[in-house]
C-alpha positions as CSV (number, residue, x, y, z in Angstrom):
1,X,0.0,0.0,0.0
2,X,2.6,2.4,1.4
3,X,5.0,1.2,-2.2
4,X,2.1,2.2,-4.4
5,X,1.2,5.6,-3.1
6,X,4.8,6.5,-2.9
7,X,5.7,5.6,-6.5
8,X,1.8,7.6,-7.2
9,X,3.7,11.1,-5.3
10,X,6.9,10.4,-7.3
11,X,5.2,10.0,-10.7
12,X,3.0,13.5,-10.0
13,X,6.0,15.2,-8.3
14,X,8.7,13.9,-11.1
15,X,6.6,13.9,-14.4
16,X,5.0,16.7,-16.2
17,X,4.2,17.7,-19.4
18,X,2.8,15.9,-22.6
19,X,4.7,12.7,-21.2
20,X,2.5,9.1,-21.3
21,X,3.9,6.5,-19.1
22,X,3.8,2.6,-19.5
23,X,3.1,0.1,-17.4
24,X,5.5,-1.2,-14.6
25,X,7.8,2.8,-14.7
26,X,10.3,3.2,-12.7
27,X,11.4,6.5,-11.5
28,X,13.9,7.0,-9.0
29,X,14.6,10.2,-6.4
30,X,15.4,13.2,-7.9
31,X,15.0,12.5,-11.6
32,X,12.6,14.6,-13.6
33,X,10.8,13.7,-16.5
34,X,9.0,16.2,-18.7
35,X,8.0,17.0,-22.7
36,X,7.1,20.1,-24.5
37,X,5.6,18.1,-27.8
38,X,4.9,14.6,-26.4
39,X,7.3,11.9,-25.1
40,X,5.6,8.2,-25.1
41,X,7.2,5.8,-22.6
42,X,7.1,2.3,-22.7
43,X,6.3,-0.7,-20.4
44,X,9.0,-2.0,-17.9
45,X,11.2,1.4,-18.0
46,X,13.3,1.8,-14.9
47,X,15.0,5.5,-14.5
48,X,17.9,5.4,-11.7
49,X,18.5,8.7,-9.8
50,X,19.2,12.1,-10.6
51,X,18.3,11.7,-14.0
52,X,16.5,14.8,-16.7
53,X,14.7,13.6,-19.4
54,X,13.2,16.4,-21.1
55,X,12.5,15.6,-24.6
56,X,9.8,14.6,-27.2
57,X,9.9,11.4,-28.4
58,X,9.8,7.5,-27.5
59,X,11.2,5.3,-24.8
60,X,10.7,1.3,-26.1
61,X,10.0,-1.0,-23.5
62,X,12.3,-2.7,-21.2
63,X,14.7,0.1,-21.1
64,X,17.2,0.8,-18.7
65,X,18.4,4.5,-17.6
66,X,21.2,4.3,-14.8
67,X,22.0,7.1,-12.5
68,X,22.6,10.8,-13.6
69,X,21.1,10.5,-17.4
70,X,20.4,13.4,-19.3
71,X,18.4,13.1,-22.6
72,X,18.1,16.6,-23.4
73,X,17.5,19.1,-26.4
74,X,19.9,20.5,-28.6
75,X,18.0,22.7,-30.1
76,X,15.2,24.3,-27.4
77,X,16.6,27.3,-26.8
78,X,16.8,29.8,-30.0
79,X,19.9,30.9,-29.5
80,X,19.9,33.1,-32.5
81,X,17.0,35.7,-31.1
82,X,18.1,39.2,-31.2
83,X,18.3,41.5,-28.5
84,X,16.9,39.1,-25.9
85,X,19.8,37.6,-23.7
86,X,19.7,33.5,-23.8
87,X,18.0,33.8,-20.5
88,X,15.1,35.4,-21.5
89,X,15.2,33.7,-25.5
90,X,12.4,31.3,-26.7
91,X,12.7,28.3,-25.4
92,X,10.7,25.1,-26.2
93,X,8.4,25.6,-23.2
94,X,6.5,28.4,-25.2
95,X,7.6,28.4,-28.5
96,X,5.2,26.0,-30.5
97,X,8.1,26.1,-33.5
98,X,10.2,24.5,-30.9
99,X,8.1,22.3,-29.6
100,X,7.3,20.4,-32.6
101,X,10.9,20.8,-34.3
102,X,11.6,17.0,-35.4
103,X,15.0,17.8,-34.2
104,X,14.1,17.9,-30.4
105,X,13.3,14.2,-30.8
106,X,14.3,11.4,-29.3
107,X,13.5,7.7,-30.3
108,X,15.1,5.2,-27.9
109,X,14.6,1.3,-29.3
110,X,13.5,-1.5,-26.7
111,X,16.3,-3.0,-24.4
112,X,18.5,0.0,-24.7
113,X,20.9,-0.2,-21.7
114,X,21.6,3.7,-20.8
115,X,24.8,3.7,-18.7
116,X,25.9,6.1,-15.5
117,X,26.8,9.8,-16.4
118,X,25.4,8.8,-20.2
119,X,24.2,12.8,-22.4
120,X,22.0,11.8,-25.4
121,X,21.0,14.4,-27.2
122,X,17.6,15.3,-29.4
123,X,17.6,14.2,-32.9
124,X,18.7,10.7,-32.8
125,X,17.7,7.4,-32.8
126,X,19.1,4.8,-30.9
127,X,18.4,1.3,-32.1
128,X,16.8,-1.2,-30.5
129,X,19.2,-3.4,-28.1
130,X,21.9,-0.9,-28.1
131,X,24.3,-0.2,-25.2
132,X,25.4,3.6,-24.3
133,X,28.7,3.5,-22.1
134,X,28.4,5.1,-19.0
135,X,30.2,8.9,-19.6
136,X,29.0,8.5,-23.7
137,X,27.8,11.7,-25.3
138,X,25.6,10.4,-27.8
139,X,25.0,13.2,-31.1
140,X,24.2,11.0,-33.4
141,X,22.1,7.6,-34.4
142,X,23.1,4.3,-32.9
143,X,22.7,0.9,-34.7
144,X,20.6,-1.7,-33.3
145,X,22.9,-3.5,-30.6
146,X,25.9,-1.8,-31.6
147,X,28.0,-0.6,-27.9
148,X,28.8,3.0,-27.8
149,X,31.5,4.6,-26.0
150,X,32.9,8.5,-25.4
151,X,32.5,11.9,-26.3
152,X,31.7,12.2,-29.3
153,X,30.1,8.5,-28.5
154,X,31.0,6.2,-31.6
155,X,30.6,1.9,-31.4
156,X,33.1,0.1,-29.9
157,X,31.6,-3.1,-30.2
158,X,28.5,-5.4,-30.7
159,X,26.3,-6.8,-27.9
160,X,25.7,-10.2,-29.6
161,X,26.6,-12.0,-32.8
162,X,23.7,-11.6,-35.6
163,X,22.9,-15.7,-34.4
164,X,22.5,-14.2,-30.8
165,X,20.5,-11.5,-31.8
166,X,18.1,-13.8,-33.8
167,X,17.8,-16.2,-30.6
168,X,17.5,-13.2,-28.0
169,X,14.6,-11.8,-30.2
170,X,13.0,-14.9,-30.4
171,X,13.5,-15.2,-26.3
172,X,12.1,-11.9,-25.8
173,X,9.4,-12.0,-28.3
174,X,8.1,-15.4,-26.4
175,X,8.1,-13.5,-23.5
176,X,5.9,-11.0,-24.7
């Protein structure tokens, strides 16, 4: 009782905006979810601590974000607005331009493995199965299953063999 009422404060507390949540979401303390345009999260999503998600987009299901994440906007402040200083400039929050610029999305595949300290940022897609080192800044697409590493983040290795993949697939979609 006391577990479900708690994990009710968190989700009103730590998620606002346009923002859906699946079923069986995670959030942990401190992390702070919110969308300008939409963001659609999947079932089974855990969120570790500290984290700011604060993008339009999709989170696939079974997804893990460690500790201190940010998945952020590059592009939802308009830097380039005269006489205003980038304080005060339009920002996604109430620019409607902004808010649906394709390029302030996000698209995160199912069993993506987020690691701790990980920056992705908007207008990417990160393939399904894919591993972000912990540290990674991630500014452009990943490849299904393909391991990503450093700043620029680029792959420094596959998760499984294309067999494996087939077999995991097959594990997971039996599971479904």
């Amino acid at each position: 009782m006391i577990g479900r009422v708690w994990t009710q404060i968190k989700r009103r507390v730590f998620v606002s905006g346009a923002v859906s949540l699946g079923a069986r979401f995670h959030i942990g303390m401190f992390s702070y979810v919110s969308s300008a345009g939409g963001l659609v999260i999947g079932n089974d999503v855990y969120v570790g601590k500290f984290c700011s998600i604060q993008v339009n987009g999709r989170i696939g299901d079974g997804v893990l974000i460690a500790n201190n994440v940010g998945i952020v906007g590059r592009r939802d402040h308009d830097m380039r607005a005269l006489g205003v200083s980038i304080r005060r400039a339009p920002w996604i929050g109430n620019t409607p331009s902004l808010a649906t610029d394709a390029r302030n999305h996000v698209e995160i595949g199912p069993d993506v493995w987020i690691g701790y300290g990980a920056a992705v940022l908007s207008g990417i897609t990160i393939g399904r199965g894919a591993i972000i080192a912990a540290g990674a800044v991630v500014t452009e697409n990943v490849a299904p299953y393909d391991i990503v590493s450093g700043n620029p983040a680029r792959a420094v290795g596959r998760r499984f063999t294309e067999a494996q993949i087939a077999a995991h697939e097959a594990a997971l979609g039996a599971a479904s």
